[in-house]
Backbone as JSON, one array per atom type, in Angstrom:
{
  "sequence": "XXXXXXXXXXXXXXXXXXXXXXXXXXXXXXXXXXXXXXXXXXX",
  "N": [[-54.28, 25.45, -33.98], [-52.98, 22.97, -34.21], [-50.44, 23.18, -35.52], [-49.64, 25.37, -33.32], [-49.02, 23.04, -31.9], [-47.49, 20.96, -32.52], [-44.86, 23.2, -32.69], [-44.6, 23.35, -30.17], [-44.56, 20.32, -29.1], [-41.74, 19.33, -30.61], [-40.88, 16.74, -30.45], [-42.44, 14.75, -29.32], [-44.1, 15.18, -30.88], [-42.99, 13.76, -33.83], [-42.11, 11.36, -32.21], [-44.69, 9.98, -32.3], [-45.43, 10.18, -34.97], [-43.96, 8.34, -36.35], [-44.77, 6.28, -35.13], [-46.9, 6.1, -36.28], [-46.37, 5.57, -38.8], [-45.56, 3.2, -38.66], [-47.39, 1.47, -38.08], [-48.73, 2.12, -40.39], [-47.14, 0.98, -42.47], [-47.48, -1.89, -41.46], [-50.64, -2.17, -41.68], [-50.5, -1.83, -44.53], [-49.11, -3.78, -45.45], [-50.34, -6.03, -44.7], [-52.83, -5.25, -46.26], [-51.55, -6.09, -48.92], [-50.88, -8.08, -48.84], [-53.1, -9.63, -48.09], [-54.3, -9.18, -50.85], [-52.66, -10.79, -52.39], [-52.89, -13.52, -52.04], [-56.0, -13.29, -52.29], [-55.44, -13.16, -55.16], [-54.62, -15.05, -55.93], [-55.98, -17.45, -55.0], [-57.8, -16.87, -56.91], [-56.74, -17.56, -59.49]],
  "CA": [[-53.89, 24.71, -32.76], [-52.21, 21.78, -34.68], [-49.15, 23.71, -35.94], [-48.93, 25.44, -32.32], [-49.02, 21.9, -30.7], [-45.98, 20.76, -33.08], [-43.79, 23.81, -32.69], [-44.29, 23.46, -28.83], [-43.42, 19.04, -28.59], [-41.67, 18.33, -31.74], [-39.94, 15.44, -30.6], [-43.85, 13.9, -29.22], [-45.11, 14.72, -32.29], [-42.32, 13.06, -34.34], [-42.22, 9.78, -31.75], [-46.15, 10.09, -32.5], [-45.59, 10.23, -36.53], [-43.19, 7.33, -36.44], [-45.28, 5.28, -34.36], [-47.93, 6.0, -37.28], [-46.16, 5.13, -39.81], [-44.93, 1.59, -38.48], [-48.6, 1.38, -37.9], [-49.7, 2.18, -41.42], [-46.86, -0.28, -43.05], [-47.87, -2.87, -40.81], [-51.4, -2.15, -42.8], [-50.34, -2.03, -46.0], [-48.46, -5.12, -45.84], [-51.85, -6.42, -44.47], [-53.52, -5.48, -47.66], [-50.99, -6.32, -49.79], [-51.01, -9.63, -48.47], [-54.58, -10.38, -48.45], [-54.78, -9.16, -52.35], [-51.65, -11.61, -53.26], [-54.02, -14.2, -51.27], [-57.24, -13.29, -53.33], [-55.19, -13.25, -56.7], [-54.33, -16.39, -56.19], [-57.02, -18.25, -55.38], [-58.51, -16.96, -58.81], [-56.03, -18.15, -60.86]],
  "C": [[-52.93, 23.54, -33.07], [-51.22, 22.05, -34.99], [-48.44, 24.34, -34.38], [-48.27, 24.42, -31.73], [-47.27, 21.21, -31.1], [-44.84, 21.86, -32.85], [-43.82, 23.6, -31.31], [-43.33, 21.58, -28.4], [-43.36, 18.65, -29.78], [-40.96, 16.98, -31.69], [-41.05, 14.12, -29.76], [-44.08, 13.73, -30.56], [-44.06, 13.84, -33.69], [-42.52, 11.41, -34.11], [-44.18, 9.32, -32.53], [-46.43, 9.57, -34.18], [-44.8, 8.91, -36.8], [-43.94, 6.66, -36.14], [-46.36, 5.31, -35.59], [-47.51, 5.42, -38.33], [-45.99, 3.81, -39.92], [-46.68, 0.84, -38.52], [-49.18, 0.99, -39.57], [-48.8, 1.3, -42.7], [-47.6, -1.59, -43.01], [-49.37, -2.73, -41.89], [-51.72, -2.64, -43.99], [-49.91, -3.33, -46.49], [-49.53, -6.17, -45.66], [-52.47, -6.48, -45.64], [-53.04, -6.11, -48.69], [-50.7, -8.19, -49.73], [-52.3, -10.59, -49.08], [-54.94, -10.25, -50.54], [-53.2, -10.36, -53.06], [-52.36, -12.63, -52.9], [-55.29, -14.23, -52.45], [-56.64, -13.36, -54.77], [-54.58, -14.82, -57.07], [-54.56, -17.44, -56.16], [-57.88, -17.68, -56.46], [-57.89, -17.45, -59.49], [-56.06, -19.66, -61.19]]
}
């Protein structure tokens, strides 16, 4: 069903995958934050 759903709206499921990804930077930069944060109050 997940491969039909993409060959039928690939330009949803694209906006959809983009929108995830800005999502899962946004995240990362989150973590990557908080551990430059925790490494630096140890030192």
């Amino acid at each position: 069903p997940f491969f039909s759903s993409i060959s039928g709206k690939p330009k949803q499921i694209f906006k959809m995958s983009s929108g995830g990804a800005c999502v899962l930077q946004r995240y990362l930069n989150q973590i990557l934050h908080d551990f430059d944060a925790a490494s630096s109050v140890r030192k």
